[in-house]
C-alpha positions in Angstrom: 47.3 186.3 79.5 46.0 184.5 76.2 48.7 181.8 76.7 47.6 181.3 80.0 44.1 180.8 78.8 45.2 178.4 76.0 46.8 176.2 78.9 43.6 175.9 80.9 41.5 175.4 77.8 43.6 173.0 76.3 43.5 170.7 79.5 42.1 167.0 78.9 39.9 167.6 82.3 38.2 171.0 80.9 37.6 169.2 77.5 35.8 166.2 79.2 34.4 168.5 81.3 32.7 170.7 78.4 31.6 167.1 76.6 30.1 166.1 79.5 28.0 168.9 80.0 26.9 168.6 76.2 26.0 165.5 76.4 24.2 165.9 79.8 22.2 168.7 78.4 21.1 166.0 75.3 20.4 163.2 77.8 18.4 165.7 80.2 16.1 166.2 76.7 15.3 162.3 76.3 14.7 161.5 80.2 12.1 164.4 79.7 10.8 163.5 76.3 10.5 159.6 78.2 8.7 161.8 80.9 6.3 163.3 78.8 5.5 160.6 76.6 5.3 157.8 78.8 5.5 158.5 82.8 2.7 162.0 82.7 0.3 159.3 80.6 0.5 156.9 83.2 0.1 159.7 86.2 -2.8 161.0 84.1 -4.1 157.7 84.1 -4.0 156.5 88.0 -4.5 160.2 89.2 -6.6 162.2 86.9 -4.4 164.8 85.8 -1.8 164.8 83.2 1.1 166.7 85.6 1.7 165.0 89.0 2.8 168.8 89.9 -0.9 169.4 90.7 -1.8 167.0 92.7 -2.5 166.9 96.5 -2.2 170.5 96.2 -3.7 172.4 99.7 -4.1 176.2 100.8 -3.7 176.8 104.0 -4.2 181.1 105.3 -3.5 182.3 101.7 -0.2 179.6 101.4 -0.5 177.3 98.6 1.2 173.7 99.4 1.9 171.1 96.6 3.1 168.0 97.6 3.0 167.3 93.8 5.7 169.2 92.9 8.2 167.4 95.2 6.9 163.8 93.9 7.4 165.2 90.3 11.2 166.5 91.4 11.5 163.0 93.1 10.2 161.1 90.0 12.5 163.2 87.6 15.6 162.8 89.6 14.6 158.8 89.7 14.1 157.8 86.5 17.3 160.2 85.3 19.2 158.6 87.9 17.9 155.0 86.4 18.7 155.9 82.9 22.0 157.0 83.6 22.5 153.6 85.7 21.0 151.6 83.3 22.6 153.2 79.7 25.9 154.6 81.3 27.4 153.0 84.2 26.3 149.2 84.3 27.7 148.8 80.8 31.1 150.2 81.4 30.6 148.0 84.6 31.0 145.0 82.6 33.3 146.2 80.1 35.8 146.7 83.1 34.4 143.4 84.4 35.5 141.7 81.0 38.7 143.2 80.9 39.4 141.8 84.2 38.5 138.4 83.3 40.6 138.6 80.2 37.6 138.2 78.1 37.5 141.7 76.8 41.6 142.4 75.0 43.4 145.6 76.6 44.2 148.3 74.7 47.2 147.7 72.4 50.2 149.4 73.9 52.2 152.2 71.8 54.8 150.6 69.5 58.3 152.2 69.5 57.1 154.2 66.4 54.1 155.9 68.2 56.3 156.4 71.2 59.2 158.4 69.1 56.1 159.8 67.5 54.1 161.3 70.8 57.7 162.4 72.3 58.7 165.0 69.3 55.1 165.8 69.3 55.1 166.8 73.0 58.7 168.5 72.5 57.3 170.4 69.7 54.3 171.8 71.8 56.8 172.9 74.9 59.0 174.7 72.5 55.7 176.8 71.1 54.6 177.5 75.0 
């Protein structure tokens, strides 16, 4: 059972997986902190409140409707969306871009060394399993 779980763990996908979700949690932090510092001053500013969440906020037979929270969901999921565009995915864009165009060198491939090397290492792990 404990091998089993030592397999799954030790899986490249579960690893990325698990840095991913650490670094997603850190990212989430400075889209808010961008938020809070910079977006709620300028809502404050055109709208009169500091949290969008309150605005255009209605009652209606004891039912309270707030347009504001789905504009501050909207605006959250935007400018996350942006900043993961704009810091993440355009720049390895063009790294790939570069690469294509030969401007950017490939990775070195193994030498014969660091071949023989990666072979006893993986015929070392399959006679631990």
């Amino acid at each position: 059972m404990l091998k089993g779980f030592k397999e799954f763990i030790m899986r490249g996908n579960v690893v990325d997986l698990a840095v991913a979700l650490v670094i997603g949690g850190v990212f989430a932090k400075v889209v808010q902190a961008v938020v809070e510092g910079l977006i709620n001053p300028l809502v404050a500013a055109i709208f009169g409140e500091t949290n969008i969440s309150g605005v255009w906020t209605f009652k209606i037979n004891d039912a309270i409707f707030s347009i504001g929270i789905i504009l501050q969901a909207l605006l959250n999921f935007l400018f996350t969306a942006a900043a993961v565009y704009f810091l993440i995915v355009m720049p390895l864009n063009k790294l790939a871009e570069r690469r294509r165009r030969g401007q950017e060198p490939e990775p070195t491939p193994l030498t014969t060394d660091q071949e023989l090397l990666t072979e006893i290492r993986d015929l070392l792990r399959a006679r631990q399993l």
